[in-house]
GUTOR-826379 format. One record per residue (C-alpha): residue number from 1; chain; residue in one letter; x, y, z. Coordinates in steps of 0.25 Angstrom, whole numbers. Example, Ala and Ser with C-alpha at 12.3 -4.5 7.8 and 13.67 -1.06 7.14 Angstrom:
GUTOR-826379
@miza->1	lovex->A	nudren->A	xx->49	yy->-18	zz->31
@miza->2	lovex->A	nudren->S	xx->55	yy->-4	zz->29
This chain:
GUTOR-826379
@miza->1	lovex->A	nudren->X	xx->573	yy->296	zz->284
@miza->2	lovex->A	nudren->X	xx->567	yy->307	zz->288
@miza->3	lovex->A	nudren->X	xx->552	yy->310	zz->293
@miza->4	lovex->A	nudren->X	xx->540	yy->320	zz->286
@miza->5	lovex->A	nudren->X	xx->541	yy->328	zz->298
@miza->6	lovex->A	nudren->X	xx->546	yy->341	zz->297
@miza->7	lovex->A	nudren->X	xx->560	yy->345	zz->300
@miza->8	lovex->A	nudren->X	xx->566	yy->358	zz->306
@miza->9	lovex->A	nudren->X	xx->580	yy->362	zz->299
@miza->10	lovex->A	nudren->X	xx->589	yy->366	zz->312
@miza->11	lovex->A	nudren->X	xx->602	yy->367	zz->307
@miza->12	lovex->A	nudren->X	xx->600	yy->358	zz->296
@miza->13	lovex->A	nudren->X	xx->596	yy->347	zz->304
@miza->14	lovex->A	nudren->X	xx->580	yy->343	zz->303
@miza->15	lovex->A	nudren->X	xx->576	yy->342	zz->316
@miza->16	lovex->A	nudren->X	xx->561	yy->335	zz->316
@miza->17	lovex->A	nudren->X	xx->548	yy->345	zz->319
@miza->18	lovex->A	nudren->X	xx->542	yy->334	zz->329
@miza->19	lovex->A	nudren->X	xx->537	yy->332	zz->342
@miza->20	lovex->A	nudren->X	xx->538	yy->321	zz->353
@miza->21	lovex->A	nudren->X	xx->525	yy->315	zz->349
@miza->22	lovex->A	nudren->X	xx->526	yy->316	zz->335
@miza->23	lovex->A	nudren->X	xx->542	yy->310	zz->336
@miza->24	lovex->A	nudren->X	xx->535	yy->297	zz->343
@miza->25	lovex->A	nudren->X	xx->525	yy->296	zz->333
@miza->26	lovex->A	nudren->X	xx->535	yy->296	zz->322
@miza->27	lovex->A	nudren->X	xx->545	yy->285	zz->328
@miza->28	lovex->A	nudren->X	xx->534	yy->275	zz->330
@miza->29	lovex->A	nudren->X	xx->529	yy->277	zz->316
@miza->30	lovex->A	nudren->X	xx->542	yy->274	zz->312
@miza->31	lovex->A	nudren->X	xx->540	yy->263	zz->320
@miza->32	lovex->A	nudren->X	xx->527	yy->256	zz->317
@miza->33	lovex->A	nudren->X	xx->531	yy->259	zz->301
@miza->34	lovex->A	nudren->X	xx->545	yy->254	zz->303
@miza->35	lovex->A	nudren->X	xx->551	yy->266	zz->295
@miza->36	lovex->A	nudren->X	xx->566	yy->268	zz->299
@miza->37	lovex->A	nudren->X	xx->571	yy->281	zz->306
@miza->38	lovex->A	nudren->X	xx->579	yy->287	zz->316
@miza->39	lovex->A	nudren->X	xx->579	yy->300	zz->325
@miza->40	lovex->A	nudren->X	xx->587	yy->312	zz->329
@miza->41	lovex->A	nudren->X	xx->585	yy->316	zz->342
@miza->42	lovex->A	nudren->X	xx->590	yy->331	zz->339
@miza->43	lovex->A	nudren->X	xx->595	yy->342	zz->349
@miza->44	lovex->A	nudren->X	xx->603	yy->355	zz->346
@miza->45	lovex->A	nudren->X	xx->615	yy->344	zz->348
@miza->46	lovex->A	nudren->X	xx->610	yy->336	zz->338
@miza->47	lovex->A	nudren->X	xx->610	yy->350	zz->327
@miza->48	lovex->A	nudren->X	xx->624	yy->354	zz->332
@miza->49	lovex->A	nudren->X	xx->629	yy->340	zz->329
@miza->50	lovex->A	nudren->X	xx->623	yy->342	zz->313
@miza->51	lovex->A	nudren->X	xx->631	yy->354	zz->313
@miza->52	lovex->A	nudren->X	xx->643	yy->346	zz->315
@miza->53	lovex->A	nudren->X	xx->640	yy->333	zz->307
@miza->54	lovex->A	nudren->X	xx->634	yy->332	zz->293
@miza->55	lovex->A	nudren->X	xx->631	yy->318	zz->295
@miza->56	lovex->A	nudren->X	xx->624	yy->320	zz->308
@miza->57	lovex->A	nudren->X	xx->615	yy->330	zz->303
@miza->58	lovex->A	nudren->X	xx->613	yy->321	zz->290
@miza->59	lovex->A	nudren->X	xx->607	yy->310	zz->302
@miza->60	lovex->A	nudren->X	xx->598	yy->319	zz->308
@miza->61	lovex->A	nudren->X	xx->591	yy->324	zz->295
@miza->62	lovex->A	nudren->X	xx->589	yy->311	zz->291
@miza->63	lovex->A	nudren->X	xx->581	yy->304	zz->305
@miza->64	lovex->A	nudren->X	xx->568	yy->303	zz->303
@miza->65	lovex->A	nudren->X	xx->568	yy->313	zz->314
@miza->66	lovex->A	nudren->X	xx->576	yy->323	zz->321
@miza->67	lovex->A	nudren->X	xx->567	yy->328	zz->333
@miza->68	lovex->A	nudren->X	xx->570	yy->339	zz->342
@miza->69	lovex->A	nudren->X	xx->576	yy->335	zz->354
@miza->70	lovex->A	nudren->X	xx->582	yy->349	zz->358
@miza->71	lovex->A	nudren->X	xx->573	yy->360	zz->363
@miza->72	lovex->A	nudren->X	xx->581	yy->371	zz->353
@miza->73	lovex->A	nudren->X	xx->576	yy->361	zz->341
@miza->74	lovex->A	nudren->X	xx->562	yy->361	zz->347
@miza->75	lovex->A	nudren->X	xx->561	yy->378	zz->349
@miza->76	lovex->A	nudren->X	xx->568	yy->379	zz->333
@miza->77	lovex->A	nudren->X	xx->558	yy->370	zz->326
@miza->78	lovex->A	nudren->X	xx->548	yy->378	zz->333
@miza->79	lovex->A	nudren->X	xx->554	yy->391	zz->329
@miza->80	lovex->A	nudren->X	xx->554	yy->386	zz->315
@miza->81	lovex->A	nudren->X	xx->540	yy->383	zz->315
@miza->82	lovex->A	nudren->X	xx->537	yy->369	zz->318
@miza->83	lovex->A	nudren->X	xx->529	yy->366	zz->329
@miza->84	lovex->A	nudren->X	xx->526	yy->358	zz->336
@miza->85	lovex->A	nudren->X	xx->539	yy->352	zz->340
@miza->86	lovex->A	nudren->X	xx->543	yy->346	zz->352
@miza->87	lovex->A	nudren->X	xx->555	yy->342	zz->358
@miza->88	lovex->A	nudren->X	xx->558	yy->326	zz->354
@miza->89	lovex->A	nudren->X	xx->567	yy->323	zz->365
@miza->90	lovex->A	nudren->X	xx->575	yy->312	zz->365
@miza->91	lovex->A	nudren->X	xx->574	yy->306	zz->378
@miza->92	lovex->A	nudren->X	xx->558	yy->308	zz->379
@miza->93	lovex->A	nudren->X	xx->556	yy->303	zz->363
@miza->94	lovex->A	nudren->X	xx->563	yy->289	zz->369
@miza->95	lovex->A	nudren->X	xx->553	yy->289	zz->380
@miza->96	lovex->A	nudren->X	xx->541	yy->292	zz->372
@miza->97	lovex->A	nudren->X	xx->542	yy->282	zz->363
@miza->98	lovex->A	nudren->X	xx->545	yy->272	zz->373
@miza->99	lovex->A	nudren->X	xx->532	yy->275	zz->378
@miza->100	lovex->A	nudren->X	xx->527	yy->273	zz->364
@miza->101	lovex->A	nudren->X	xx->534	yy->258	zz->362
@miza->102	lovex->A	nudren->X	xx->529	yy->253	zz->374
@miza->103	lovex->A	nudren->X	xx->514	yy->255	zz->367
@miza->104	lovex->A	nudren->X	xx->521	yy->250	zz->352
@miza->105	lovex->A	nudren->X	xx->531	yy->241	zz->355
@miza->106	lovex->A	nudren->X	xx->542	yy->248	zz->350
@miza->107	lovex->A	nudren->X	xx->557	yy->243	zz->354
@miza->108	lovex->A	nudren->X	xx->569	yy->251	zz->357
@miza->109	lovex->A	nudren->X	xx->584	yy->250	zz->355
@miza->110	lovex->A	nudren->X	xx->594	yy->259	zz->364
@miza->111	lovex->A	nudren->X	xx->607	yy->260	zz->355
@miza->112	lovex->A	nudren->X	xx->617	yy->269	zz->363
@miza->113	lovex->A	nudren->X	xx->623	yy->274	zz->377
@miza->114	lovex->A	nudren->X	xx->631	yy->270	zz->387
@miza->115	lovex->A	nudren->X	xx->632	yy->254	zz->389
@miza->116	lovex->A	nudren->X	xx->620	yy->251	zz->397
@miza->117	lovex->A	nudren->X	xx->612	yy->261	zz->393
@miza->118	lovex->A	nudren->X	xx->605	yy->257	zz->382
@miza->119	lovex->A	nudren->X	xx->601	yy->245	zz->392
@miza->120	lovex->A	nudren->X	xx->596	yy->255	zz->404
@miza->121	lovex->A	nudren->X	xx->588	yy->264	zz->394
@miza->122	lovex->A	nudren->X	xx->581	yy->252	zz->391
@miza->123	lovex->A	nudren->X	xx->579	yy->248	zz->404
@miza->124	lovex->A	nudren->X	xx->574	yy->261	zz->408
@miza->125	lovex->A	nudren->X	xx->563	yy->263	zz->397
@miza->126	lovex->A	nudren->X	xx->556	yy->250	zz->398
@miza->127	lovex->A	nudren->X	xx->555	yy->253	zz->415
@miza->128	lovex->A	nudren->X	xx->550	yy->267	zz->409
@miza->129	lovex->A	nudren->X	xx->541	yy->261	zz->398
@miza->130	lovex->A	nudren->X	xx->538	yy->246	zz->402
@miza->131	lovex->A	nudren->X	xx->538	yy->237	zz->388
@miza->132	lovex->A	nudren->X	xx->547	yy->245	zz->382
@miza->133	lovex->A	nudren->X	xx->553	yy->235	zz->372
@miza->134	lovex->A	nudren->X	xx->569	yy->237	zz->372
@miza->135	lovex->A	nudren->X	xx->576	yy->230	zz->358
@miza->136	lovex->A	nudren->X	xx->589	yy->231	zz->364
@miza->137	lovex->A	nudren->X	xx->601	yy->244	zz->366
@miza->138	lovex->A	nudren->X	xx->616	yy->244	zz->363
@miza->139	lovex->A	nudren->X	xx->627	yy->254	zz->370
@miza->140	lovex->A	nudren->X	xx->636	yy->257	zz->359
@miza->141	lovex->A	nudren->X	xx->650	yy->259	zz->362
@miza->142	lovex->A	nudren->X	xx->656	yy->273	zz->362
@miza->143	lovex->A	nudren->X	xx->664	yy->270	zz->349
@miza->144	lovex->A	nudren->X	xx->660	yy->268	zz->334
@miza->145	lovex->A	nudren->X	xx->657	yy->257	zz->332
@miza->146	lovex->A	nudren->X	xx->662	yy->248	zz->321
@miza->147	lovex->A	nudren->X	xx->654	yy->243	zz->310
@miza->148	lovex->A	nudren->X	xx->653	yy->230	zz->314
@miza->149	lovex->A	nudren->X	xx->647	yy->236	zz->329
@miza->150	lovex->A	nudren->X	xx->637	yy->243	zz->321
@miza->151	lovex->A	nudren->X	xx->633	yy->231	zz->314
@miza->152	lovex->A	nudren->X	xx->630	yy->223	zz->325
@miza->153	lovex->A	nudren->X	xx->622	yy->234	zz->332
@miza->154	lovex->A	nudren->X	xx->616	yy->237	zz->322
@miza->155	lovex->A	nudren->X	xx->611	yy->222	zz->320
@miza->156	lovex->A	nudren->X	xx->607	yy->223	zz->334
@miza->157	lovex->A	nudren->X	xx->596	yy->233	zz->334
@miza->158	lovex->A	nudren->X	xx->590	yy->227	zz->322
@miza->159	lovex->A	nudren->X	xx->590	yy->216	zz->329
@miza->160	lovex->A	nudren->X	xx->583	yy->221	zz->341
@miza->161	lovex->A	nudren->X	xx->574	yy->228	zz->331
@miza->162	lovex->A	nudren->X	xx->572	yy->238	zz->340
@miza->163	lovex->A	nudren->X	xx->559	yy->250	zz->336
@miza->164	lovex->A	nudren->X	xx->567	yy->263	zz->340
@miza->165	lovex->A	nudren->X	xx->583	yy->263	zz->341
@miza->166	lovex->A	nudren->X	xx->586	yy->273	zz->354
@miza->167	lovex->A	nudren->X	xx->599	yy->279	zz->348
@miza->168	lovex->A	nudren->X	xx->608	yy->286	zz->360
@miza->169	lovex->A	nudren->X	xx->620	yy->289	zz->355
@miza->170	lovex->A	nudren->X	xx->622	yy->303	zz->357
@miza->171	lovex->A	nudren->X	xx->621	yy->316	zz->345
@miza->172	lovex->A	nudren->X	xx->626	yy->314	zz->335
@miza->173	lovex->A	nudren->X	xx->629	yy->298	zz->336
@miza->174	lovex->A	nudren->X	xx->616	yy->292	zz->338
@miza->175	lovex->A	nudren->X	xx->611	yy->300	zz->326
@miza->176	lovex->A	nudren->X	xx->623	yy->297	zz->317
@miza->177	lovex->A	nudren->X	xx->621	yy->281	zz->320
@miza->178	lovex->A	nudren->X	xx->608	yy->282	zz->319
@miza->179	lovex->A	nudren->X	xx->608	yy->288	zz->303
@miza->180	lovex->A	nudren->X	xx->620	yy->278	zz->300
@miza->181	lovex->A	nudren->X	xx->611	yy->265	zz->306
@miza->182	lovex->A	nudren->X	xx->597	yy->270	zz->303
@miza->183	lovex->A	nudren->X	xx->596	yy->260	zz->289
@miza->184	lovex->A	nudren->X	xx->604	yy->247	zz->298
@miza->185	lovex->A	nudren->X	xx->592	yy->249	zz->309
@miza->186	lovex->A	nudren->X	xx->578	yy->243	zz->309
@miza->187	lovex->A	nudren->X	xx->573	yy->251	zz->319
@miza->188	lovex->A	nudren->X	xx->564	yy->262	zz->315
@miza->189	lovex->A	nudren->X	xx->569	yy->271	zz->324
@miza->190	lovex->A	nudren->X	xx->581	yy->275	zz->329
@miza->191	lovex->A	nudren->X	xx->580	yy->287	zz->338
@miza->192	lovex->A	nudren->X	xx->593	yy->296	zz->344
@miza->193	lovex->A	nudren->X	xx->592	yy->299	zz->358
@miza->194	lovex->A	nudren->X	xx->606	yy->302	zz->363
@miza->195	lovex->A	nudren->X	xx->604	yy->305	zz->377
@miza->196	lovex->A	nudren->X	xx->592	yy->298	zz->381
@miza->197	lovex->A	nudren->X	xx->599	yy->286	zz->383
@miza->198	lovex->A	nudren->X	xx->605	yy->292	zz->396
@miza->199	lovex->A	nudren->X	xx->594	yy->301	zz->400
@miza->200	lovex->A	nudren->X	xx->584	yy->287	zz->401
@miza->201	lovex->A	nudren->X	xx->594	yy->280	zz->408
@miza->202	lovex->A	nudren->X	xx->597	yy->290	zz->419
@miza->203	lovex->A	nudren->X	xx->610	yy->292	zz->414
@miza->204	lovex->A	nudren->X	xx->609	yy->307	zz->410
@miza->205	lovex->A	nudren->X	xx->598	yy->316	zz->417
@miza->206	lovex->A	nudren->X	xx->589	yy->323	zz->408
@miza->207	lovex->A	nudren->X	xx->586	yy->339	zz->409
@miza->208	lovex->A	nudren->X	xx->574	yy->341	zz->418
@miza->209	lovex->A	nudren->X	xx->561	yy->343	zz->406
@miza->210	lovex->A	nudren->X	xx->561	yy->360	zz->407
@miza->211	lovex->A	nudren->X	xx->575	yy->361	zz->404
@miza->212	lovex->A	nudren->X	xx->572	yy->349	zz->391
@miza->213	lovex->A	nudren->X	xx->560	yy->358	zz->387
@miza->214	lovex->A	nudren->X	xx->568	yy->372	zz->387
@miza->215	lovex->A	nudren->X	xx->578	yy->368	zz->380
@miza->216	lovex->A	nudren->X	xx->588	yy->368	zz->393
@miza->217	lovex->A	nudren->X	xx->591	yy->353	zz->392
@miza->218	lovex->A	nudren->X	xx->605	yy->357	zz->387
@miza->219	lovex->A	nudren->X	xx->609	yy->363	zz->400
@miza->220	lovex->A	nudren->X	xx->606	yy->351	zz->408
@miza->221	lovex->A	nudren->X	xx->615	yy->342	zz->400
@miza->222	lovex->A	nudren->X	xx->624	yy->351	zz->400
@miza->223	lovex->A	nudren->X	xx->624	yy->353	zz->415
@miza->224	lovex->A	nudren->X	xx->624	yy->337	zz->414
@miza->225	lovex->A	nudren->X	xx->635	yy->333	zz->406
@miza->226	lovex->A	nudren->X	xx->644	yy->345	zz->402
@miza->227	lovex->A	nudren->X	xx->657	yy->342	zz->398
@miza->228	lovex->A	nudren->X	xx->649	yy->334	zz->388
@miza->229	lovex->A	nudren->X	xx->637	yy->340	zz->382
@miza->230	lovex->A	nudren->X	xx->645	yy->355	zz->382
@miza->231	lovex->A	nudren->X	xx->649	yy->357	zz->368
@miza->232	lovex->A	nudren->X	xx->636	yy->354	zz->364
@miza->233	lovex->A	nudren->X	xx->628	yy->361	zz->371
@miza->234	lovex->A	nudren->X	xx->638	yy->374	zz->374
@miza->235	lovex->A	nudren->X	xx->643	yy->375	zz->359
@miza->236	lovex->A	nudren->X	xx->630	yy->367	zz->352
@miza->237	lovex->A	nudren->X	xx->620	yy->374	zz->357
@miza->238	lovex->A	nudren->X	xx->624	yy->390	zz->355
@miza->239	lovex->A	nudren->X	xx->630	yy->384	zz->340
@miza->240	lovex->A	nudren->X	xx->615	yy->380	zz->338
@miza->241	lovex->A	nudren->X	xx->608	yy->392	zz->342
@miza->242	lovex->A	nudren->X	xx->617	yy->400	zz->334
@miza->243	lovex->A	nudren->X	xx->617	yy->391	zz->323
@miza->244	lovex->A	nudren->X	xx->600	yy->391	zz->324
@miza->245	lovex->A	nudren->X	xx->600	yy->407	zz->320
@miza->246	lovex->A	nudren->X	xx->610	yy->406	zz->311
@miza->247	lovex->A	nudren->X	xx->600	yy->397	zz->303
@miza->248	lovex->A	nudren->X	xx->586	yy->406	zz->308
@miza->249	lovex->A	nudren->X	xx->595	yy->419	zz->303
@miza->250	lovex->A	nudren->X	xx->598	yy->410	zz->290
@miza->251	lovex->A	nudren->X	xx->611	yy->415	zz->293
@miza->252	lovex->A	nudren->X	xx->613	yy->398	zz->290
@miza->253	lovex->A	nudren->X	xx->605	yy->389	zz->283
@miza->254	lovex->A	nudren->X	xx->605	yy->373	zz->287
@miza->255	lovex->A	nudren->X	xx->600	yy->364	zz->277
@miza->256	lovex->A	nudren->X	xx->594	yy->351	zz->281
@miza->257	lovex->A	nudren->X	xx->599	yy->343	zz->268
């Protein structure tokens, strides 16, 4: 279910016309009114995968938002006019409202990363923000997981009834689960945060702040984890840019229905 605020039609997929600020605002509103939503973390990763995937960018268009969590979907929903728009990053939008559940009360699930991880990120917010209230985490395994899995952990988060669900699954896993178990969670939020899971618990450095701000973050996860992250950032990235002036030209037209 998707939000009043504005959207910005970048290759047919509605990236949210928001700020940090207004982003935090919004999830604990969902909060205190106990409405039901999930968010789309979004980079230029996240449009490519769209390309690809009907279903994926069927998910996307329907969180309550999609922020910009890539710099190039900051500088086009500014071209286009709307301003002010900031850069929701993933890692600092975790942070942020950590600092806000301490004073609220809010409780957080981690679902996703490595065994153990789910337990140090845990660990490691509440040293960084004493009271933070942790409902519980779960490592899924590196498999599909049959109905009967899905079930059960499905039942254990209701359980917990955690506030906000910590989604780290990685593009565009964590944002297909999260549209197919949206209506099985009573959470109000879940929230898609890929990486951040490794960059809180140390495992995987983040990009010094000036190359996050200009856009050069890329490069340093590149430089970081080639034989990994090459296809989409070597063939992703040039697509997009090409694909972007194919839609400014209206050499192509992107439809957000």
């Amino acid at each position: 279910m998707q939000t009043n605020i504005r959207r910005v039609n970048i290759l047919g997929v509605g990236i949210s016309a928001i700020t940090m600020p207004q982003a935090v605002n919004q999830v604990a509103q969902w909060i205190d009114n106990r409405t039901c939503h999930y968010i789309s973390v979004c980079t230029v990763h996240t449009v490519m995968e769209c390309q690809r995937n009907e279903r994926m960018r069927r998910a996307v268009n329907a969180a309550g938002l999609a922020t910009p969590d890539g710099m190039p979907l900051v500088w086009l929903s500014r071209w286009w006019g709307h301003c002010p728009v900031t850069r929701v990053y993933g890692p600092d939008l975790m942070l942020a409202l950590c600092r806000l559940s301490v004073e609220r009360g809010y409780s957080h699930y981690f679902y996703g990363g490595a065994a153990g991880v789910p337990e140090l990120l845990a660990k490691n917010l509440q040293q960084r923000f004493p009271g933070l209230k942790v409902a519980g985490g779960y490592s899924p395994p590196f498999r599909p997981l049959t109905p009967d899995e899905e079930t059960q952990i499905i039942t254990q988060i209701n359980q917990a009834a955690p506030d906000i669900i910590w989604v780290g699954l990685g593009t565009p896993k964590q944002d297909l689960w999260m549209a197919a178990h949206r209506h099985q969670l009573t959470a109000p939020v879940l929230i898609g945060v890929g990486a951040a899971f490794d960059f809180h618990t140390g495992r995987i450095p983040q990009a010094p702040r000036w190359m996050q701000q200009n856009g050069l973050e890329w490069l340093f996860r590149l430089w970081q984890e080639p034989r990994r992250l090459w296809y989409r950032y070597l063939v992703y990235n040039p697509l997009f840019i090409a694909l972007v002036l194919a839609q400014m030209l209206g050499i192509r037209r992107f439809s957000l229905e």
